[in-house]
ZATOR-197152 format. One line per 4 residues: number of its first residue (from 1); their letters; for each residue y, z, x of N, C-alpha, C. Coordinates in steps of 0.1 Angstrom, whole numbers, plus 5000, padded with zeros to 4 digits. Example, Ala and Ser with C-alpha at 12.3 -4.5 7.8 and 13.67 -1.06 7.14 Angstrom:
BEGIN
1> AS> 4943,5078,5132,4955,5078,5123,4967,5078,5132  4978,5071,5128,4989,5071,5137,5000,5079,5129 $
This chain:
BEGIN
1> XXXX> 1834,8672,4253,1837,8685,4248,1842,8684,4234  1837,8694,4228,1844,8694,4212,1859,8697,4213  1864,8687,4206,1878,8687,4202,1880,8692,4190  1893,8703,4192,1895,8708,4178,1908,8704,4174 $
5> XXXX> 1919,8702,4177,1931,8695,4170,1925,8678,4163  1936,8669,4156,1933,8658,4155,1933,8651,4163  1937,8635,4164,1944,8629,4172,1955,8628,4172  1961,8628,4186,1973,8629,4192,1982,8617,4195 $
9> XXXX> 1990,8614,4186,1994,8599,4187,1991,8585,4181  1999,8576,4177,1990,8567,4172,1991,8567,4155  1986,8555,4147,1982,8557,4135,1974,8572,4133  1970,8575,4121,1960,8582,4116,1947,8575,4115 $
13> XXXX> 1935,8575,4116,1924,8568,4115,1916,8573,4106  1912,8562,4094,1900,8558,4086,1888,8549,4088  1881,8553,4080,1871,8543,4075,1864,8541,4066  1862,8525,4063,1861,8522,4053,1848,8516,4050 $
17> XXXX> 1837,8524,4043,1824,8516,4042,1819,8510,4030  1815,8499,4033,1814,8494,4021,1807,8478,4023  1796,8474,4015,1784,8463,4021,1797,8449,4021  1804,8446,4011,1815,8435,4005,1822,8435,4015 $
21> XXXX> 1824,8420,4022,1835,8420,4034,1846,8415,4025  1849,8412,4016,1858,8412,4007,1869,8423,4005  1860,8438,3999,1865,8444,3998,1868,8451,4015  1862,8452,4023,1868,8457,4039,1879,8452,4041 $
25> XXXX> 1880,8437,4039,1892,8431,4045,1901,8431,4036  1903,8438,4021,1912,8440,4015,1916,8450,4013  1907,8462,4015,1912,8473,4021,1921,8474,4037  1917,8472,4048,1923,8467,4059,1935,8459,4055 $
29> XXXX> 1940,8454,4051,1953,8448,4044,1961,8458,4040  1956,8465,4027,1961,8474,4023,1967,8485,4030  1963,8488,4036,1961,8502,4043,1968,8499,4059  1966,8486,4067,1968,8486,4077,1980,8487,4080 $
33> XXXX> 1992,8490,4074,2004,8491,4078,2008,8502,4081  2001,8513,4075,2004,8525,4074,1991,8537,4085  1980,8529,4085,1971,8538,4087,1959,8525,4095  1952,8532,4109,1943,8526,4114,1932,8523,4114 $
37> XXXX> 1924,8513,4107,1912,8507,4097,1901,8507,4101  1891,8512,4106,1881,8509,4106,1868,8509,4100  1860,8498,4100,1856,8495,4087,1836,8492,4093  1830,8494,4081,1813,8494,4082,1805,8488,4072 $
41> XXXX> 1795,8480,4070,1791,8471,4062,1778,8480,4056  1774,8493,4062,1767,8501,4053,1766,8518,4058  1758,8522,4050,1758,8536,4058,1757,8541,4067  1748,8535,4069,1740,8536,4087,1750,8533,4096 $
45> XXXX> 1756,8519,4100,1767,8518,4102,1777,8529,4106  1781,8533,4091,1795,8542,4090,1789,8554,4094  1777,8558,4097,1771,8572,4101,1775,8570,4114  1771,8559,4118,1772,8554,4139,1789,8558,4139 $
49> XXXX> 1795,8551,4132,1807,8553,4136,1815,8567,4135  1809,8574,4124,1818,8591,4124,1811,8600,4137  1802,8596,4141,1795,8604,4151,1802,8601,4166  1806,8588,4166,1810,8586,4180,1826,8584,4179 $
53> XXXX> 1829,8587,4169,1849,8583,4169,1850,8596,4163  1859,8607,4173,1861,8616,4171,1875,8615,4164  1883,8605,4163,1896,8601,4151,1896,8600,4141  1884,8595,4135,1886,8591,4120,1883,8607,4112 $
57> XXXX> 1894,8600,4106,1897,8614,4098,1897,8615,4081  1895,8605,4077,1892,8600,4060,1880,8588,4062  1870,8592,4048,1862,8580,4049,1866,8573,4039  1862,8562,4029,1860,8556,4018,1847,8550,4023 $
61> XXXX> 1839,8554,4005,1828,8542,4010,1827,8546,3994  1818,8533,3994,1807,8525,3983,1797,8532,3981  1789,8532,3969,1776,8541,3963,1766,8530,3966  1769,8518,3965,1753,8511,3959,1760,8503,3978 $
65> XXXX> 1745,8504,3985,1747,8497,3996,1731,8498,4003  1730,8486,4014,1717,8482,4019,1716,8493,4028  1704,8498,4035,1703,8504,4045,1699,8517,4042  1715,8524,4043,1717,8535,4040,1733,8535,4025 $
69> XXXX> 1729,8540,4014,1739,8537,4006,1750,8554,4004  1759,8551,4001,1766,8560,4002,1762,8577,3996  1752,8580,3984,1751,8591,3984,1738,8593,3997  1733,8587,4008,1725,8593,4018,1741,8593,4029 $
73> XXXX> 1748,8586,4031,1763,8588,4039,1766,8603,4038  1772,8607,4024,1776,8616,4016,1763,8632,4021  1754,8629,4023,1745,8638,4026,1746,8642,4038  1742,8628,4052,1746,8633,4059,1757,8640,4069 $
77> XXXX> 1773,8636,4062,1781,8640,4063,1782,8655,4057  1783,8660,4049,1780,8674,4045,1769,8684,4054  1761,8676,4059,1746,8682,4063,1749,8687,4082  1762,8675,4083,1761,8675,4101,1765,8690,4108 $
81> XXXX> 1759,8691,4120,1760,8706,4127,1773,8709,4129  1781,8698,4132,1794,8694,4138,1805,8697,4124  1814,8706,4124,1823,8709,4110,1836,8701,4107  1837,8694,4122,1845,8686,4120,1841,8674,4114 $
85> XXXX> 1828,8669,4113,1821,8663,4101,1820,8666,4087  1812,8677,4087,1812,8679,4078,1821,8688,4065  1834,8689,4070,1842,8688,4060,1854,8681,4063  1852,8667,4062,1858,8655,4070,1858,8651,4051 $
89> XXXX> 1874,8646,4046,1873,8642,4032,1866,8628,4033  1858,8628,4016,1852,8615,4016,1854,8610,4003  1861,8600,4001,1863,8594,3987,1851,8583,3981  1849,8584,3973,1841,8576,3969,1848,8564,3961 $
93> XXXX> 1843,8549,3965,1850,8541,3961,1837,8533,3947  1843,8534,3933,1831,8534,3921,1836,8522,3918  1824,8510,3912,1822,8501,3905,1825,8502,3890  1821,8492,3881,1816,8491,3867,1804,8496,3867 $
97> XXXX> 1791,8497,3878,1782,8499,3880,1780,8512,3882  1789,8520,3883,1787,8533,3888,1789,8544,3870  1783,8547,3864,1783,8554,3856,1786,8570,3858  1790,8576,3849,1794,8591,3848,1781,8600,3862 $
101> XXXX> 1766,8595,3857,1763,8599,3862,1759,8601,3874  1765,8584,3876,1761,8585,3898,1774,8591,3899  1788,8597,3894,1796,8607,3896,1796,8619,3897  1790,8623,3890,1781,8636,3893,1776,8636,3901 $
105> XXXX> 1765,8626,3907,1756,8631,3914,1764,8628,3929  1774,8622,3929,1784,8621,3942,1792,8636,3944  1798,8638,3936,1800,8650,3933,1793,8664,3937  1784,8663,3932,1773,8673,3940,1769,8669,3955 $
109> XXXX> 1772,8658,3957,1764,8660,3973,1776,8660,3979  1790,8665,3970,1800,8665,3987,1812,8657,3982  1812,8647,3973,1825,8638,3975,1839,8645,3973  1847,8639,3980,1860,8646,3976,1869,8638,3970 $
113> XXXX> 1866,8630,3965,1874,8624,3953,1869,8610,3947  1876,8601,3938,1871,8591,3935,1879,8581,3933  1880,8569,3935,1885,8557,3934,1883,8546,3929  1884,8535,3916,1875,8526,3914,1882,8515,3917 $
117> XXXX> 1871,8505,3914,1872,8490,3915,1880,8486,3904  1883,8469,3905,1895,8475,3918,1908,8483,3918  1907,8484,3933,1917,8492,3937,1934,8485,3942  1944,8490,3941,1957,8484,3945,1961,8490,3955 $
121> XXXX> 1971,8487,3965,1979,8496,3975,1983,8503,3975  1989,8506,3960,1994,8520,3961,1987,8530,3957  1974,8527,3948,1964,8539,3948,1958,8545,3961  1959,8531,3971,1947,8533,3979,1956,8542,3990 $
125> XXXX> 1971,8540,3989,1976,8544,4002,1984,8560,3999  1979,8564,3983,1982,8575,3982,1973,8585,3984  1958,8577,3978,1944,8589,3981,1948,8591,3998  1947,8579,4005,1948,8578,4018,1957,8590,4022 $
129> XXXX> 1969,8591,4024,1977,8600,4028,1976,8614,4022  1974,8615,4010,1971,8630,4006,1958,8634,4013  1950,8629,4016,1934,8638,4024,1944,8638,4038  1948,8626,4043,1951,8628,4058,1958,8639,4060 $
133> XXXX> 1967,8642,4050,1977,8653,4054,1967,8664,4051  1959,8667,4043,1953,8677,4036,1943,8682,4051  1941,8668,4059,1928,8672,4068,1937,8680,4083  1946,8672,4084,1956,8676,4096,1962,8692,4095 $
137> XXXX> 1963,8695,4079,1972,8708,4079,1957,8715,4079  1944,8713,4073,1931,8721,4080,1931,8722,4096  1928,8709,4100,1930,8712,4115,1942,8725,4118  1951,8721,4120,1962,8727,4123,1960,8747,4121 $
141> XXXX> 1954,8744,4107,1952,8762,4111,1941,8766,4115  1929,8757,4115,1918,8759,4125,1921,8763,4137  1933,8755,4143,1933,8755,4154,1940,8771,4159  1948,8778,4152,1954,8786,4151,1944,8799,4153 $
145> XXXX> 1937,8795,4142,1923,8810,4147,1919,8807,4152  1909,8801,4158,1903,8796,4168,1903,8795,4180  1914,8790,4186,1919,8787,4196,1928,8798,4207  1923,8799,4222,1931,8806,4228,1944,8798,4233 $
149> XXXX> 1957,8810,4229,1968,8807,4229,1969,8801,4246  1966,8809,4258,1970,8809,4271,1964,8796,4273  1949,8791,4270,1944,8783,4281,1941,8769,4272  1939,8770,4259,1938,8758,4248,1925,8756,4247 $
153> XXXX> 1918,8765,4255,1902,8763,4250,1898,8775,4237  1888,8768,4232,1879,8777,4218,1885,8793,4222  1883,8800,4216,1887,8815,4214,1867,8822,4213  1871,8836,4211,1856,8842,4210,1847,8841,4195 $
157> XXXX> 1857,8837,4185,1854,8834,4175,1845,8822,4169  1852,8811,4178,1850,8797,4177,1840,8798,4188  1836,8797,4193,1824,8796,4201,1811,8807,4199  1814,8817,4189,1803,8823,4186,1800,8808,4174 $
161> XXXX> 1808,8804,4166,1801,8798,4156,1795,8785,4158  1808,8779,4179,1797,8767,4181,1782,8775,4184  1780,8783,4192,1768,8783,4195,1759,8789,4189  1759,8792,4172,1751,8794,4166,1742,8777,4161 $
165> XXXX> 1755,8771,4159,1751,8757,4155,1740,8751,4167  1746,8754,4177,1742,8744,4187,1724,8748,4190  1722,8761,4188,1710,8769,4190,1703,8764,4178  1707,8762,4167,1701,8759,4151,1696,8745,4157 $
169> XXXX> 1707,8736,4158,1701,8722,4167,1692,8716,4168  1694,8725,4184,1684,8724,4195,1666,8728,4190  1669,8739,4183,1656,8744,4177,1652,8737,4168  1661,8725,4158,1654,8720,4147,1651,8710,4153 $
173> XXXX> 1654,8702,4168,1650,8690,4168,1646,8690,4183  1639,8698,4188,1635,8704,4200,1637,8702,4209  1652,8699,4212,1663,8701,4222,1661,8715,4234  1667,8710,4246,1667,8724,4256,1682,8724,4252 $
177> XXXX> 1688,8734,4253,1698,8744,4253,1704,8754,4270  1710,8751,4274,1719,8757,4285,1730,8764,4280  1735,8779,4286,1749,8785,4282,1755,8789,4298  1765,8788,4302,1773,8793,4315,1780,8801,4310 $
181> XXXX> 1778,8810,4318,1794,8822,4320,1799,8820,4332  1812,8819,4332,1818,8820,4340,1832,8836,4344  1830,8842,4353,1835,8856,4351,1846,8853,4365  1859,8858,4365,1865,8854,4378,1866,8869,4384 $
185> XXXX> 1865,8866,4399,1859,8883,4403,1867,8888,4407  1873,8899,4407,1883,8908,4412,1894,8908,4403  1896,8904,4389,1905,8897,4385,1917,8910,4379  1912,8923,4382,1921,8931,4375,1927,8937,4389 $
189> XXXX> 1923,8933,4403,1931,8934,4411,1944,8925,4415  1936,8913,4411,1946,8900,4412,1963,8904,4406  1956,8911,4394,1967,8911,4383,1976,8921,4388  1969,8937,4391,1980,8944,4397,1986,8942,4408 $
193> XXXX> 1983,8930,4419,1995,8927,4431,1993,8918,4430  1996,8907,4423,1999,8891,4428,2008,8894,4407  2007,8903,4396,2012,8899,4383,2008,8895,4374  2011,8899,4359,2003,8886,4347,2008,8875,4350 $
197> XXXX> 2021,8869,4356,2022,8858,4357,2014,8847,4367  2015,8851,4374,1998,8847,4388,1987,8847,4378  1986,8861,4372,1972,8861,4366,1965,8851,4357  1976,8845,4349,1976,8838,4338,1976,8824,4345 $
201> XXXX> 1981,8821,4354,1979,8810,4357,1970,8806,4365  1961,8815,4371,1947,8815,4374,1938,8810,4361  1937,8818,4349,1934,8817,4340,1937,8800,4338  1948,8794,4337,1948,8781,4330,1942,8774,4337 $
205> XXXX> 1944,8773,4352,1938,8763,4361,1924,8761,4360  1915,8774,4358,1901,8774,4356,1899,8770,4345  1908,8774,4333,1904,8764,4318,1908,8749,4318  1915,8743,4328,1916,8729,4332,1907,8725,4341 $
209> XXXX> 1904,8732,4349,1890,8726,4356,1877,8722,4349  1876,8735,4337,1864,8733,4329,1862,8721,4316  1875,8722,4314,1877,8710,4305,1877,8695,4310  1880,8694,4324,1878,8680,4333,1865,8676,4337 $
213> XXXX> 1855,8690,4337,1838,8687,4341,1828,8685,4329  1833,8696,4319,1821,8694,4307,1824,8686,4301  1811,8682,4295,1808,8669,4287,1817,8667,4273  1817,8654,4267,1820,8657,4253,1813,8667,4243 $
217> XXXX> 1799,8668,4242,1794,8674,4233,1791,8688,4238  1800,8692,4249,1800,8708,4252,1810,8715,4242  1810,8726,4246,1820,8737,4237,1823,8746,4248  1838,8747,4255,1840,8756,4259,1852,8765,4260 $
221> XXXX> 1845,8780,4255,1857,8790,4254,1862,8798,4263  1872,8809,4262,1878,8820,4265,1871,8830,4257  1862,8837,4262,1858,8847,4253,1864,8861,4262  1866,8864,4269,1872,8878,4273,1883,8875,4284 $
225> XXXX> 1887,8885,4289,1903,8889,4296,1900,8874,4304  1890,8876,4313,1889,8865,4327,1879,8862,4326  1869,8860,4314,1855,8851,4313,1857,8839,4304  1849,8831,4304,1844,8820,4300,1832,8814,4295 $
229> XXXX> 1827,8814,4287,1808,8804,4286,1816,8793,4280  1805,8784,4281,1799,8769,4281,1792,8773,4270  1788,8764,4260,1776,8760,4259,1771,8741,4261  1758,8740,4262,1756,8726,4267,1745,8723,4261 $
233> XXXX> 1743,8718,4242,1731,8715,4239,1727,8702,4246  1714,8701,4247,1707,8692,4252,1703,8694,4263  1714,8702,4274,1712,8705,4285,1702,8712,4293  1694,8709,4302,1680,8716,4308,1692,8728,4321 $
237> XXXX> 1685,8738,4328,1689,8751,4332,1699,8741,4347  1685,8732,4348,1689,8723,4361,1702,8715,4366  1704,8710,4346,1718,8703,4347,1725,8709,4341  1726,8724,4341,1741,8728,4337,1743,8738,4351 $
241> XXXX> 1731,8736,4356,1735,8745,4372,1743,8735,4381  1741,8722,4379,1751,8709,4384,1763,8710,4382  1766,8712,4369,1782,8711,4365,1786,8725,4367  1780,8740,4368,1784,8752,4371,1787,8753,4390 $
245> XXXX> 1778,8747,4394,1782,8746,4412,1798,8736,4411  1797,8723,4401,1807,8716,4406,1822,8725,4401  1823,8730,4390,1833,8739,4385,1839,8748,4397  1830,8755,4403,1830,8765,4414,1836,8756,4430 $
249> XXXX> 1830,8747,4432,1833,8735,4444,1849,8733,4443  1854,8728,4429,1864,8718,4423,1872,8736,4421  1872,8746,4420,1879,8755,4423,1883,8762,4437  1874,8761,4445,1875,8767,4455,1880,8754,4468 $
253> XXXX> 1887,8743,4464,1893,8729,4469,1906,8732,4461  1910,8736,4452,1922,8743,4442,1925,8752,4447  1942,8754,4456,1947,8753,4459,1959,8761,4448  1956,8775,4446,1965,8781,4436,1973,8791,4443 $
257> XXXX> 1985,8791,4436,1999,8802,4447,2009,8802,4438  2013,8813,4443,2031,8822,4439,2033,8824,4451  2048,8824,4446,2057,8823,4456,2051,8818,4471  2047,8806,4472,2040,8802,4482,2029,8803,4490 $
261> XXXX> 2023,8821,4483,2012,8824,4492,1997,8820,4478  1990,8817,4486,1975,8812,4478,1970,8823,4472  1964,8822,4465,1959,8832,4456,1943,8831,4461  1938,8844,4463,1923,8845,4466,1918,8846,4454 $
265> XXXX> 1909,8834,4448,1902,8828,4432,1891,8830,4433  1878,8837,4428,1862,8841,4432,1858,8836,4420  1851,8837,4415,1842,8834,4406,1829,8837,4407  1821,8841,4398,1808,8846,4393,1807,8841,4378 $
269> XXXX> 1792,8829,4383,1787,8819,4375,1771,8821,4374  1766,8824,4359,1753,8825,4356,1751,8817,4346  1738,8810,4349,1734,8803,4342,1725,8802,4333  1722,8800,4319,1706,8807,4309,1702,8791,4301 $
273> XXXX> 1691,8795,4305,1682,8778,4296,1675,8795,4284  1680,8792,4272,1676,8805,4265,1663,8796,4252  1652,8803,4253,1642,8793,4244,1655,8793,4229  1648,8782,4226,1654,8777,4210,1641,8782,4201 $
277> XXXX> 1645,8793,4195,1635,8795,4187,1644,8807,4172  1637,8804,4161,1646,8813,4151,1651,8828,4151  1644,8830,4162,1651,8846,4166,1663,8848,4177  1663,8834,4184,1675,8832,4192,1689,8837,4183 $
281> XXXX> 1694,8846,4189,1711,8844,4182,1719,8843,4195  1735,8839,4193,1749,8842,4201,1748,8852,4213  1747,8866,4201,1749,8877,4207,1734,8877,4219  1721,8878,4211,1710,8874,4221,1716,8871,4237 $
285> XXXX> 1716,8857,4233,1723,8846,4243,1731,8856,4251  1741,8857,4250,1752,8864,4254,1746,8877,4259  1741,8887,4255,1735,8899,4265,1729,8893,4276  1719,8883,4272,1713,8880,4286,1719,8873,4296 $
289> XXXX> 1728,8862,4292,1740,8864,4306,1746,8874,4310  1751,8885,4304,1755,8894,4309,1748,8900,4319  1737,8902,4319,1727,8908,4329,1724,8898,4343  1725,8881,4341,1728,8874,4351,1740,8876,4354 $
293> XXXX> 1747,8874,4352,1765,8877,4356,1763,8886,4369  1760,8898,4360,1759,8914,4367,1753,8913,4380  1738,8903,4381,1731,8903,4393,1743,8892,4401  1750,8880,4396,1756,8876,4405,1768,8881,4419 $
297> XXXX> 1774,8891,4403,1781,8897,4410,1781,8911,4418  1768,8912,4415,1766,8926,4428,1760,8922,4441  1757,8906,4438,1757,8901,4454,1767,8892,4461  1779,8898,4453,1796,8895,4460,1800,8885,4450 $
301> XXXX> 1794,8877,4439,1802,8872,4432,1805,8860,4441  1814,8847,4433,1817,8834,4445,1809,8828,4447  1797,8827,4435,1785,8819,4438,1778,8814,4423  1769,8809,4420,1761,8802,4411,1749,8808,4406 $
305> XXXX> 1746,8818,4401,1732,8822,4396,1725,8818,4390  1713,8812,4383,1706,8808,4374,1696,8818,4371  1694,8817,4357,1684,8828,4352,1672,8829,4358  1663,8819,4358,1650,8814,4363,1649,8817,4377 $
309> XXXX> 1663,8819,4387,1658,8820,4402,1652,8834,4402  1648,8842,4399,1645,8858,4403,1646,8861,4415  1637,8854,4426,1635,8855,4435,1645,8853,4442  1652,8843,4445,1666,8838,4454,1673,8851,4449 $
313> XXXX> 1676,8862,4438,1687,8871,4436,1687,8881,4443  1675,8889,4451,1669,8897,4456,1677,8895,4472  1678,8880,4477,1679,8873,4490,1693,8871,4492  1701,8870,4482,1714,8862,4483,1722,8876,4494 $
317> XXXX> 1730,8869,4500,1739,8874,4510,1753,8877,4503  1751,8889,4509,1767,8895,4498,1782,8887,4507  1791,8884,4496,1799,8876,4498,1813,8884,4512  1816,8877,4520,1825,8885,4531,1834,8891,4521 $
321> XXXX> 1841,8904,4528,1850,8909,4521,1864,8907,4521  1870,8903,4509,1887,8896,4517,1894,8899,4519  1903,8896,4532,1912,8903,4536,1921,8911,4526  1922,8923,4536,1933,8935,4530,1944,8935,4528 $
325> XXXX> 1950,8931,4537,1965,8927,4538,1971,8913,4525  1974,8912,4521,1981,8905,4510,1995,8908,4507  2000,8897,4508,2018,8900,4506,2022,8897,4492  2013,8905,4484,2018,8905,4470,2024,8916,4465 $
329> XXXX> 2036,8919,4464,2039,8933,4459,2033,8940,4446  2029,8952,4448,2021,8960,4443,2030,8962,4429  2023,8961,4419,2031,8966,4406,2033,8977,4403  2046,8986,4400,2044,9001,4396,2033,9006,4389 $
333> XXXX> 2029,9017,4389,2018,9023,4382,2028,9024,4367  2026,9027,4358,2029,9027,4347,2028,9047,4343  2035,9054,4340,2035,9069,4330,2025,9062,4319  2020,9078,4317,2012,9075,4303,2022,9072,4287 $
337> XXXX> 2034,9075,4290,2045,9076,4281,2045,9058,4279  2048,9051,4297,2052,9036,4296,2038,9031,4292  2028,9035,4293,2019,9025,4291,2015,9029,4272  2017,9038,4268,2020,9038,4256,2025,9028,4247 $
341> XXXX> 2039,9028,4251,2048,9019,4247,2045,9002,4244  2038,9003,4262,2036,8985,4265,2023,8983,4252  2016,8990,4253,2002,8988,4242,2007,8983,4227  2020,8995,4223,2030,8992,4214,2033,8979,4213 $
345> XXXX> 2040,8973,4227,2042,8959,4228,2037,8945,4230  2021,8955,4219,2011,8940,4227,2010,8940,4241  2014,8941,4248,2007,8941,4263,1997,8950,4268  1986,8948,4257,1975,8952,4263,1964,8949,4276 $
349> XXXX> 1968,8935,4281,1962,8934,4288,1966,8941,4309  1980,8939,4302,1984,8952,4315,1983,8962,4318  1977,8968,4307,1975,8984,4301,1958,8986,4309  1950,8974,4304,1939,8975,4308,1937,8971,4322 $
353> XXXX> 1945,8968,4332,1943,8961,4343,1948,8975,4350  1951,8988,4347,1955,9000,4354,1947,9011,4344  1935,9008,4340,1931,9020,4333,1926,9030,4344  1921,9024,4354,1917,9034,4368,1931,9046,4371 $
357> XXXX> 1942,9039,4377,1955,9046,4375,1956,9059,4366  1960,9055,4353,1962,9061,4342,1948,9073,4337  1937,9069,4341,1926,9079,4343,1928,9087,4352  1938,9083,4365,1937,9096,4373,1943,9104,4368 $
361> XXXX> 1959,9100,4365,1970,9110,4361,1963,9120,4346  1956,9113,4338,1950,9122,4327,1941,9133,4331  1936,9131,4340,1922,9138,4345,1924,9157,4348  1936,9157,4353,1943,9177,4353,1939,9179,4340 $
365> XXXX> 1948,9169,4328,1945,9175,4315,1933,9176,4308  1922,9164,4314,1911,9165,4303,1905,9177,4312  1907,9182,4321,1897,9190,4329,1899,9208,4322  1916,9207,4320,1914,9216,4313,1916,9223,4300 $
369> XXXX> 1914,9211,4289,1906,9214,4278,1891,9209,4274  1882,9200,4285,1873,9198,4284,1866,9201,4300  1864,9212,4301,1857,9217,4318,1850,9212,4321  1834,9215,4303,1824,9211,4311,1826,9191,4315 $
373> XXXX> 1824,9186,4301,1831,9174,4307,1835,9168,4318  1843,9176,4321,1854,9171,4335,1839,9177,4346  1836,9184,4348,1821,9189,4360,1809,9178,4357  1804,9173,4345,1796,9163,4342,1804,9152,4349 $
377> XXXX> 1813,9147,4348,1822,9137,4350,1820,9134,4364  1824,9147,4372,1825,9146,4387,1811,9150,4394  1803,9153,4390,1787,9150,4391,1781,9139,4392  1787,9133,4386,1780,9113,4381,1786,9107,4391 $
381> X> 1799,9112,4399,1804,9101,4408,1804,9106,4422 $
């Protein structure tokens, strides 16, 4: 799963690329007292390594190298889908050999600073620490917009922009593409007799379940009050219908309660293999789950849909109805005066969890300054 903070504990992690085992192992000296070294004898190399070490958080490397030399590094670093790559600082470490103009032209493909030969400890351990701090205080307010406060997964923002990338991908290198929603069912009854505090902790348990099943190279957010999508490049409809049944299995073996009594937890899961093609967008994507969701849940929800079944949606057996009786005390209805207020106080999501309520008590007055309205209104239902 894409990680958005740094790492958590530990040195800070670099790398150091460069063809000279000379200079690796004299940088690793330098540096290793303060900061955790890891080191690449060319581009290619140090490409393998930023791709699969989600820690390193500063590069240094060399211009002139076998393989792949540092301004093709520098490219593909700038160029990657992944943003925590590609604006990952990169210092360039310059020879005698390196003239004004391979500066420039490092410059232009991306570098974020320069360093020459040779280098001492305390130049090297000052660049060093000024990016790391520079990269951590980026994280840190990434993490802030981005991220949902309650459950620690992506927010609706951050996951519109993974799965623009992920769709760009998939389509440039002809990847299959999977998205899940996940919707929890009943959830604005939950909330008016079991509380936001029950509610919310429904909420976290499902964002810890999803975060224990999906992959590293997934993305998964909070996009609304009690929804969820995935996205899963690479993934065919088949294998993200595997990890959407296990999510669902590994919830309904979860075992959630206040004050002693269990919480009745549903869920409604749709699944989309959406073609990768240039007219694909987010929002695209996203309407058409919506429309699987909808069929999940008008055959009771508590179950697994995939886009491609048509036929199984027509068949599916509506889910039993759950018991009535619940020993959760009922929350006051709210005056239109208190729910005012609470809206005032940010607590919108309480506000919205009783809009049925607060529709009734309004309804004498819209009826009579808007009649016809109010006769259209009661016509339709």
């Amino acid at each position: 799963m894409t990680q958005l903070p740094g790492r958590q504990g530990g040195k800070p992690r670099l790398l150091m690329v460069d063809d000279s085992r000379v200079m690796r192992k004299a940088a690793s000296k330098m540096l290793g007292e303060r900061f955790e070294v890891v080191t690449a004898e060319d581009g290619q190399e140090g490409w393998q390594q930023i791709c699969h070490d989600e820690h390193v958080q500063v590069v240094f490397t060399d211009l002139s190298m076998p393989e792949l030399d540092g301004y093709g590094l520098l490219e593909k670093i700038r160029t990657s889908d992944d943003p925590g790559i590609a604006h990952m600082p990169v210092i360039v470490v310059t020879g005698a050999e390196n003239d004004d103009s391979a500066r420039e032209r490092a410059l232009e493909l991306g570098a974020t600073d320069f360093i020459g030969k040779p280098f001492n400890t305390t130049d090297l351990q000052a660049r060093a620490s000024a990016h790391m701090n520079y990269q951590r205080e980026r994280r840190e307010l990434e993490q802030q917009v981005t991220i949902d406060g309650l459950t620690g997964l992506g927010n609706k923002q951050h996951f519109h922009t993974r799965l623009k990338q992920d769709l760009a991908f998939c389509e440039r290198h002809g990847h299959p593409i999977s998205v899940v929603r996940i919707d929890v069912d009943d959830f604005n009854k939950l909330f008016i007799k079991a509380g936001k505090e029950a509610a919310d902790e429904v909420l976290r348990q499902l964002a810890g379940i999803i975060t224990s099943i999906v992959r590293k190279e997934d993305t998964a957010a909070r996009t609304g009050l009690a929804q969820f999508i995935i996205s899963l490049p690479t993934a065919e409809e088949s294998g993200a219908a595997i990890l959407a049944n296990r999510i669902l299995k590994t919830l309904n073996q979860t075992e959630i309660t206040k004050h002693g009594r269990k919480l009745p937890v549903g869920i409604s899961v749709a699944v989309l293999q959406p073609d990768p093609h240039p007219g694909q967008t987010p929002r695209s994507v996203q309407e058409e789950l919506g429309l699987v969701i909808q069929e999940a849940q008008k055959a009771g929800g508590d179950r697994v849909l995939r886009a491609s079944d048509k036929t199984a949606r027509s068949k599916l057996p509506s889910r039993p109805e759950p018991p009535q009786e619940e020993n959760f005390p009922r929350l006051p209805e709210p005056s239109v005066d208190e729910a005012l207020e609470m809206l005032a106080n940010g607590r919108e999501d309480e506000v919205r969890a009783q809009l049925g309520e607060l529709r009734k008590k309004l309804q004498p007055l819209l009826a009579l300054f808007y009649p016809a309205d109010d006769d259209n209104d009661q016509g339709s239902r």
